[in-house]
C-alpha positions as CSV (number, residue, x, y, z in Angstrom):
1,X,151.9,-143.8,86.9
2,X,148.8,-142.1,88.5
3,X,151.0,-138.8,88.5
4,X,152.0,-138.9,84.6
5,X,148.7,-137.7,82.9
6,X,149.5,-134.4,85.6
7,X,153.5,-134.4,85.1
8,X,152.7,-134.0,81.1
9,X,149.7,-131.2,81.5
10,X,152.4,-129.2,83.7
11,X,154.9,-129.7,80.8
12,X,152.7,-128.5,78.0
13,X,151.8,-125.5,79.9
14,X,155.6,-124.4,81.1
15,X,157.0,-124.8,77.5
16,X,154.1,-122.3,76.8
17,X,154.9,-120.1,78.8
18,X,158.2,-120.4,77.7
19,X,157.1,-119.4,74.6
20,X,157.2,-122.5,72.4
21,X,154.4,-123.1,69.4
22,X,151.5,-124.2,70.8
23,X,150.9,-127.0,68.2
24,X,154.2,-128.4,68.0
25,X,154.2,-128.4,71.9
26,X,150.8,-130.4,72.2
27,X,151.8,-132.8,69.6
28,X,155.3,-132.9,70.8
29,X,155.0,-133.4,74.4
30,X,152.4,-135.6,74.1
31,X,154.3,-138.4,71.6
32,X,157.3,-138.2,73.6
33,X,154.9,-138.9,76.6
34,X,153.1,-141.8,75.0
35,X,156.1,-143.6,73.2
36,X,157.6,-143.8,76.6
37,X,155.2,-144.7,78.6
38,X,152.2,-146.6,76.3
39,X,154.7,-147.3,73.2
40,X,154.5,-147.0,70.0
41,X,151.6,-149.4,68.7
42,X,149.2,-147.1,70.9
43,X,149.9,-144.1,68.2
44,X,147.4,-146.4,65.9
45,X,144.8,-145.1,66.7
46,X,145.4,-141.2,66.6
47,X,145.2,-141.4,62.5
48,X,141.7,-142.5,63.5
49,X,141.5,-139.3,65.4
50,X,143.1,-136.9,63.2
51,X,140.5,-137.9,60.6
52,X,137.6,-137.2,62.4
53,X,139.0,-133.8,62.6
54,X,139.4,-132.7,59.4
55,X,136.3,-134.8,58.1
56,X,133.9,-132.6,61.0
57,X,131.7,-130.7,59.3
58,X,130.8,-128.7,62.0
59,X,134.3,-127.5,62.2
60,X,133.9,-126.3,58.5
61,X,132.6,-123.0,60.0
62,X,135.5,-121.6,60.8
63,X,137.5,-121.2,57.5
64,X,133.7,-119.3,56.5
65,X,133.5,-117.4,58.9
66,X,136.9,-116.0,59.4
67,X,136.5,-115.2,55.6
68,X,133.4,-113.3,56.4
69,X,135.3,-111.6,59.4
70,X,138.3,-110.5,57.8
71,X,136.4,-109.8,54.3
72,X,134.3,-107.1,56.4
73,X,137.6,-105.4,57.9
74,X,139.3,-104.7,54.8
75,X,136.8,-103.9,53.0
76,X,136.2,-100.4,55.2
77,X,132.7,-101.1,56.2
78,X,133.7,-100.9,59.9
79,X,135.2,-97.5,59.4
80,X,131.6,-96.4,58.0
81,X,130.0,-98.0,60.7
82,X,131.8,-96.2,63.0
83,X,131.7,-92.7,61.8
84,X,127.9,-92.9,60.8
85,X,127.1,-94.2,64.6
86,X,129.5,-91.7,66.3
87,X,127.5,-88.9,64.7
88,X,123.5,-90.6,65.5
89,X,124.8,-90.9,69.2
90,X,127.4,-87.7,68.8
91,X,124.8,-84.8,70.4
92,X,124.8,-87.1,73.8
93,X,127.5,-87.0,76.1
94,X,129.2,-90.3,75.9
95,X,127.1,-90.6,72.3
96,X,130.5,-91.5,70.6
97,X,131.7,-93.6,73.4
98,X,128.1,-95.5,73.3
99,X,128.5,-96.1,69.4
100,X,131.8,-97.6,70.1
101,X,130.6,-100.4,71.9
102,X,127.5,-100.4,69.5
103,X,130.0,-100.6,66.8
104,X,132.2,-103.3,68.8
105,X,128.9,-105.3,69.4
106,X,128.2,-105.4,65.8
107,X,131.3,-106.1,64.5
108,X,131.4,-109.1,67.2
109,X,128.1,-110.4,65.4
110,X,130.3,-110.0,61.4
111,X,133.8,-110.8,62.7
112,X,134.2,-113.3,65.6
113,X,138.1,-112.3,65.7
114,X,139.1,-110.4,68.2
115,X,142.6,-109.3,67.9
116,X,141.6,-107.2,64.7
117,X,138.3,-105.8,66.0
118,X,140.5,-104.3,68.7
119,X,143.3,-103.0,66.3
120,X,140.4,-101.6,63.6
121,X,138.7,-99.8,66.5
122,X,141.7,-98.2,68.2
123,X,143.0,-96.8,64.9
124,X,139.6,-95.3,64.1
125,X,138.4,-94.6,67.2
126,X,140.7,-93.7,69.7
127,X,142.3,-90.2,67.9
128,X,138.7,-89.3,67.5
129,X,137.8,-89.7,71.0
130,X,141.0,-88.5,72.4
131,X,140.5,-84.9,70.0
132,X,136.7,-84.5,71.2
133,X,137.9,-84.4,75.1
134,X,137.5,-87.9,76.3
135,X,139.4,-89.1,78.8
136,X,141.6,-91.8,78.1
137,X,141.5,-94.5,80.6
138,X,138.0,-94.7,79.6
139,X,138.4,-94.2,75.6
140,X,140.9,-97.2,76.1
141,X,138.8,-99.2,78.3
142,X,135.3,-98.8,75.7
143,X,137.2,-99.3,73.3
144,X,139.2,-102.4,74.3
145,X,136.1,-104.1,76.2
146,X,134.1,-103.5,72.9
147,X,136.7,-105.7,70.7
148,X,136.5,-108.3,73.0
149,X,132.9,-109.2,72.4
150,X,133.3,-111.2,69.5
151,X,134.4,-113.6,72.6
152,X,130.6,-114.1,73.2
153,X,128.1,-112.8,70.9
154,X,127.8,-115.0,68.0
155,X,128.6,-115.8,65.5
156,X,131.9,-116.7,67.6
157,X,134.7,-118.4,67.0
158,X,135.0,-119.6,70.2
159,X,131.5,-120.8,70.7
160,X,132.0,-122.5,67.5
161,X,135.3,-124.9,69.1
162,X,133.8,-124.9,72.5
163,X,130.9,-126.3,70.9
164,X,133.1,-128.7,69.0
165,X,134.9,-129.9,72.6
166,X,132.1,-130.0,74.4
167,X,130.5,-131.8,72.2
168,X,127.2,-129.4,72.3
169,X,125.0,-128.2,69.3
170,X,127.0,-124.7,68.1
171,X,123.9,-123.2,67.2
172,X,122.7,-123.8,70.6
173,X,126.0,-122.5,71.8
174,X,125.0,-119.4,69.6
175,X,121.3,-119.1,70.9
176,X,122.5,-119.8,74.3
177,X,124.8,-117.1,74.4
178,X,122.8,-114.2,73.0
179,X,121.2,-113.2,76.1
180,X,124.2,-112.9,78.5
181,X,125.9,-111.2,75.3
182,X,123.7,-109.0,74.8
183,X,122.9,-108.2,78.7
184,X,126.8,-107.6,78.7
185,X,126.4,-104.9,76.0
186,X,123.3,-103.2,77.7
187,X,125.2,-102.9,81.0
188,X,128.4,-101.3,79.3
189,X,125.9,-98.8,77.7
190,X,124.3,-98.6,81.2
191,X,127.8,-97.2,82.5
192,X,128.7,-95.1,80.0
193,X,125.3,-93.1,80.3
194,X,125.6,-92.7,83.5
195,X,128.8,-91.1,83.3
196,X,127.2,-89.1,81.0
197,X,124.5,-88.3,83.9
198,X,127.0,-88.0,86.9
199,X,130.4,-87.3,85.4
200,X,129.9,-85.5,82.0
201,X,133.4,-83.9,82.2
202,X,134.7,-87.7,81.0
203,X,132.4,-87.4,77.8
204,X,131.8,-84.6,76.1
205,X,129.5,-84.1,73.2
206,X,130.6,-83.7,70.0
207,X,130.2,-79.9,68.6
208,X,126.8,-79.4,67.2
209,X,128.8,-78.2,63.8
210,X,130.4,-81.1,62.7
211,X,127.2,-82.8,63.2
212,X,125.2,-80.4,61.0
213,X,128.2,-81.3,58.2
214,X,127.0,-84.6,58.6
215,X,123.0,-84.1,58.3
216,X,124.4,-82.0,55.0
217,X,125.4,-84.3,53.1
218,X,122.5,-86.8,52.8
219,X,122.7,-88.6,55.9
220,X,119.5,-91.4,54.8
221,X,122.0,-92.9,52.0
222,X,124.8,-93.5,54.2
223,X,122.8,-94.7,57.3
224,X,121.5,-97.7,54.8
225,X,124.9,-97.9,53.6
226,X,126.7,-98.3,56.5
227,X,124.2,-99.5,59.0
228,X,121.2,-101.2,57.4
229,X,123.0,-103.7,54.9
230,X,125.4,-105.0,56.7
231,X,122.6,-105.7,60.0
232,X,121.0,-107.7,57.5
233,X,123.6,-109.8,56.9
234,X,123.7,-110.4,60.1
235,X,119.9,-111.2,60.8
236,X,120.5,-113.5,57.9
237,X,123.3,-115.5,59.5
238,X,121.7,-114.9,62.8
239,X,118.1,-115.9,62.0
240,X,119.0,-118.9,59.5
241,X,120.5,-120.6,62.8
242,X,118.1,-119.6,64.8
243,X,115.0,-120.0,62.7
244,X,116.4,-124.1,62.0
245,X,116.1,-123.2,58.6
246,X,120.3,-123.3,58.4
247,X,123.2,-125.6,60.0
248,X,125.6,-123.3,61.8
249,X,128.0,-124.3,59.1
250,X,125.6,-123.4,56.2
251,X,125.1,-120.0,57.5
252,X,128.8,-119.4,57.8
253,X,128.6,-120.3,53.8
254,X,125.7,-117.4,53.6
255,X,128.1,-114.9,55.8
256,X,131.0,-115.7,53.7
257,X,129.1,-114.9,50.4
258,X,127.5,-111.5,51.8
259,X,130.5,-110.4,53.1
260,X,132.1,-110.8,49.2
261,X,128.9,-108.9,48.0
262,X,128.9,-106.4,50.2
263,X,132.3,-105.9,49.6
264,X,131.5,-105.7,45.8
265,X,128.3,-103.3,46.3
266,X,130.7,-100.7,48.5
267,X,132.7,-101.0,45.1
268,X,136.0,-102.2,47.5
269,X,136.7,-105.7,46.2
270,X,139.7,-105.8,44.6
271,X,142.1,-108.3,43.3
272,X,144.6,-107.4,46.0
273,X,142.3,-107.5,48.9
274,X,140.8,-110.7,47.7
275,X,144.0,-112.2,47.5
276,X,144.8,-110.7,51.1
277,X,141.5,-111.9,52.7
278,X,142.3,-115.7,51.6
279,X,145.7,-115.2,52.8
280,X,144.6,-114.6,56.2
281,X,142.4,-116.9,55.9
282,X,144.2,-119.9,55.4
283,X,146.9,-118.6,57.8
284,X,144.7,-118.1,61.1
285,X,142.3,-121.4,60.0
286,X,145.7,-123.3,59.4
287,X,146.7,-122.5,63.0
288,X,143.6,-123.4,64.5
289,X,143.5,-126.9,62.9
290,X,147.8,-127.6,63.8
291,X,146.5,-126.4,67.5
292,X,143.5,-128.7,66.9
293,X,145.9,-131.6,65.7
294,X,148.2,-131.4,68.6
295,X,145.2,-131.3,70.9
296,X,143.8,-134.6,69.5
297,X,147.3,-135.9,70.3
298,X,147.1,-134.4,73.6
299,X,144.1,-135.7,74.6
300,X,144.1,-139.1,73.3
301,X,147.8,-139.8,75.2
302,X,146.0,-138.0,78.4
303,X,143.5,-140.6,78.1
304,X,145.9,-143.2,77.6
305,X,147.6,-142.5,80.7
306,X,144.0,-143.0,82.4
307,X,144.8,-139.0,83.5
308,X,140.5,-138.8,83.3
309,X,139.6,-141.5,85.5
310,X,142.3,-140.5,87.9
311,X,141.4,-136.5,87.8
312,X,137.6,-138.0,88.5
313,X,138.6,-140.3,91.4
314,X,140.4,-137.2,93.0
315,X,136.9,-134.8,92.9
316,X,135.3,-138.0,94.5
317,X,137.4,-138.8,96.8
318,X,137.8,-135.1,97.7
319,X,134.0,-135.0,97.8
320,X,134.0,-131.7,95.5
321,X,130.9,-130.6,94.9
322,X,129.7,-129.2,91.3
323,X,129.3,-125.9,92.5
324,X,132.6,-125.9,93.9
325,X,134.6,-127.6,90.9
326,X,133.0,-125.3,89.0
327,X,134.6,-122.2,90.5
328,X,137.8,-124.0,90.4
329,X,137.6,-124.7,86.9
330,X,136.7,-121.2,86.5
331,X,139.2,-119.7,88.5
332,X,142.0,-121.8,86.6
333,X,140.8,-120.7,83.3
334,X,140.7,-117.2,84.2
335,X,144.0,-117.1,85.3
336,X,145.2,-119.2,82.2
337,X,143.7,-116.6,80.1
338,X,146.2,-114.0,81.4
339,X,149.4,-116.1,79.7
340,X,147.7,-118.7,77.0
341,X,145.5,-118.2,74.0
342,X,141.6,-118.6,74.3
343,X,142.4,-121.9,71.6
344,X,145.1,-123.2,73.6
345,X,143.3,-123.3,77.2
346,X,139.6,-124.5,74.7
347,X,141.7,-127.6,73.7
348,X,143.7,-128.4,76.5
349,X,142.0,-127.5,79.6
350,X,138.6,-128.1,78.3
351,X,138.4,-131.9,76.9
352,X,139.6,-132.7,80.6
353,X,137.1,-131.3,82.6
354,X,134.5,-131.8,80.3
355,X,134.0,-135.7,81.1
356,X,133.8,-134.4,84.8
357,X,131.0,-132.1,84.6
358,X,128.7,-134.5,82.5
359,X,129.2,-137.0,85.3
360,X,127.7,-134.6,87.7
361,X,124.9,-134.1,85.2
362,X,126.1,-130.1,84.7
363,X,124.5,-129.1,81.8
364,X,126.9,-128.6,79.3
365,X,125.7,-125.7,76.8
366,X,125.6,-123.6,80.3
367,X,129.2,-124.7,81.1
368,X,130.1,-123.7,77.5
369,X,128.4,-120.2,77.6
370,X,130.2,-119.7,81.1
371,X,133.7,-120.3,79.7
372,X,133.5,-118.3,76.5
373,X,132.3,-114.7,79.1
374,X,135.2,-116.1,81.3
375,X,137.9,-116.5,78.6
376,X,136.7,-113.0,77.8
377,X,137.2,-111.0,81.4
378,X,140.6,-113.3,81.2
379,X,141.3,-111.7,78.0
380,X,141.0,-107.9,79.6
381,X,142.8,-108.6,82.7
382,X,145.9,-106.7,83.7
383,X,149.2,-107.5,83.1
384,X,148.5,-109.3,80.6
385,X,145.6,-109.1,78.8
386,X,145.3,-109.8,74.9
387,X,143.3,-106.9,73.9
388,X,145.4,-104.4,76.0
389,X,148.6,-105.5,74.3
390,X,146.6,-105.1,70.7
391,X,145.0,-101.8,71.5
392,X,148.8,-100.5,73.1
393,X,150.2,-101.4,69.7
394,X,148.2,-98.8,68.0
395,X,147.9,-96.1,70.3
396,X,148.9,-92.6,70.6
397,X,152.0,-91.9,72.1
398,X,150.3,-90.0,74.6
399,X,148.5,-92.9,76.2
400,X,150.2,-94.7,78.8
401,X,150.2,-98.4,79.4
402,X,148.6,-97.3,82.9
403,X,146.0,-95.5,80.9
404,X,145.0,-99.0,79.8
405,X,145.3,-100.6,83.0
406,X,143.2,-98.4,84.8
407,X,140.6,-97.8,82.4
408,X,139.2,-101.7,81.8
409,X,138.6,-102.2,85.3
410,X,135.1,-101.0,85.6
411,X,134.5,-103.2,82.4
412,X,136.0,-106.1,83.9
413,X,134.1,-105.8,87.2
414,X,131.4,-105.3,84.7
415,X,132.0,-108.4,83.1
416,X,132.0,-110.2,86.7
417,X,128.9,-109.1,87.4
418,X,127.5,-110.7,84.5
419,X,129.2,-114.0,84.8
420,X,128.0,-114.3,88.7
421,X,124.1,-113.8,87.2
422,X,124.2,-116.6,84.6
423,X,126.2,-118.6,87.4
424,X,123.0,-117.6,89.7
425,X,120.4,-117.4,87.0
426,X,121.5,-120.2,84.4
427,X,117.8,-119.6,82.4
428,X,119.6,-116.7,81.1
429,X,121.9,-119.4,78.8
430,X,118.9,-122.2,78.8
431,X,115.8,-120.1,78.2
432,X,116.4,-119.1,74.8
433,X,117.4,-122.4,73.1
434,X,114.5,-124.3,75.1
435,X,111.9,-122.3,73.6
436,X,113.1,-122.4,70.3
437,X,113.1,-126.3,70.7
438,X,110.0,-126.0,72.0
439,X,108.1,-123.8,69.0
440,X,110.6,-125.7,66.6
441,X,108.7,-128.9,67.7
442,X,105.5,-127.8,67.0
């Protein structure tokens, strides 16, 4: 009996691999697994469970801000931002190179979804780069590693349902990871410059004419346009959370809204892409919550079975201690990110270990914070990174998968880097929100 709780975990994550929904596997696996084993009566109580769900108003958040995210793709403000940045940063070597991760940063703090921050950045970006010189192992590794940090810097989606599992405050999970994500950002700007410095063959300039073209044709106007308005929607989602004055939830509502009216001011809002932006709205929020469902079912039969109490009596009996579960945990999740989706490992691997690190007091929001820049080095990783596959779908002919491979590793070592200092440092994910607590208190 000790061994079911593990027997069913292994299951769940073959028939992923195997390439089976993720939902229906959850939910599947785990009532075949409890009406054997705990019978049917026990199902009672997952109703109960189901209904907390849908009735979380934290959870709320995501339908908004998904709406917000995809509003701001298809409404072309990301191609503006892009263009207007390249040619601010274009006289540098590297300059267009630095305003793609500028670009990727900000688009992390409008968007939260990764897959089509990647896709919108490789279409715009990468024939640019590639005509101007770059070359493209580290066109496709900017560019790639850029996408990916709607993984950490909020407003997230994945700080939101890590919040939501771990049951932590998500706008501490959003204060909390602000630092690190910005830290990441600096150091990716760090590298470029200095191939700049050191290797400026890699990243040329772009020619002084076609940045005169741009001064010509007033310049002012479309910096506001494409830069000013839309970081003010971001403060104001940003600093409603952050100020107290706003429920994380409450300023997804404020996102949604100035995403629509932005949309509207840029004289883009149609009928059709309207109709599309709720369309992929309720498609990706839909899977969420079926992942989210079978999860509930998951973890409820997983409890059932007792699999937490004996996954805690191993560590104890093993004498593991925090520091070394930790890495474990880590480890796992890194290499689970190479085959399964950051939502899948969030609501299957982390409800488990989640009980486990509160009983060795482990503060939580740091755990949290630690998982999300994990999940996003996982999602980077060759052979089989996410964001690799997305940006290869969209590429020139020209560049090679290897292209790919080899350019993300010195973001990925990058990314290392920064996850060892908030292991070694955890005040960079606590310091933040503590202070804030502290002022808010006054």
């Amino acid at each position: 009996m000790e061994m079911l709780p593990f027997v069913m975990f292994a299951a769940v994550f073959v028939l992923l691999l195997l390439g089976y929904p993720v939902a229906l596997t959850l939910g599947g696996v785990s009532i075949l697994f409890g009406v054997v084993f705990l019978g049917t009566d026990f199902f009672a109580f997952l109703p109960l469970r189901i209904w907390g769900t849908m009735t979380n108003y934290v959870l709320l958040a995501v339908p908004l801000f998904i709406f917000m995210g995809v509003m701001l793709q298809k409404s072309g403000i990301a191609e503006k931002l892009l263009e207007t940045m390249g040619m601010l940063f274009g006289r540098f070597r590297g300059g267009l190179a630095i305003s793609v991760v500028i670009v990727g940063a900000l688009l992390a703090a409008s968007t939260g979804i990764v897959g089509a921050t990647v896709v919108t950045m490789g279409l715009m970006s990468l024939p640019a780069m590639l005509k101007r010189g770059y070359d493209p192992e580290l066109a496709t590794g900017t560019i790639a590693a850029s996408g990916t940090l709607g993984q950490i810097i909020p407003p997230s989606i994945v700080l939101v349902l890590l919040g939501s599992v771990l049951n932590v405050s998500v706008g501490d999970m959003f204060i909390g990871a602000m630092v690190p994500g910005l830290l990441l950002v600096l150091m990716y700007l760090l590298y470029i410059i200095g191939l700049g410095l050191f290797r400026p063959g890699l990243v040329p300039a772009i020619p002084a004419a076609e940045i005169e073209a741009f001064r010509g044709k007033k310049p002012w106007k479309t910096i506001i346009e494409a830069f000013i308005i839309p970081s003010a929607m971001i403060l104001a989602v940003l600093g409603s959370i952050f100020a107290g004055v706003a429920s994380p939830t409450e300023a997804a509502a404020i996102g949604a809204f100035g995403a629509l009216l932005l949309t509207l001011i840029q004289r883009r809002l149609t009928l059709d892409i309207l109709k599309s932006v709720m369309r992929d709205t309720a498609w990706l929020t839909s899977m969420v919550f079926f992942i989210l469902l079978g999860a509930s079912a998951f973890s409820l039969v997983f409890r059932g079975m007792h699999g937490d109490r004996y996954l805690s009596e191993m560590i104890a009996q093993a004498n593991l201690q925090p520091e070394l579960f930790l890495a474990i945990v880590m480890a796992g999740v890194f290499i689970a990110g190479f085959f399964i989706d950051f939502i899948e490992i969030i609501f299957i691997v982390v409800p488990v270990v989640a009980p486990i690190f509160a009983a060795f007091g482990v503060d939580l929001l740091w755990v949290g914070v630690l998982l999300a820049m994990n999940l996003q080095a996982s999602f980077l990783t060759p052979p089989f990174g996410f964001s690799l596959f997305y940006l290869k779908g969209v590429a020139p002919k020209e560049v090679k998968t290897g292209h790919l491979y080899r350019g993300i590793i010195p973001f990925i070592i990058i990314q290392l880097v920064v996850l060892v200092l908030i292991v070694v440092f955890p005040d960079l994910v606590t310091w933040l929100p503590e202070m804030l607590e502290g002022r808010q208190g006054r």
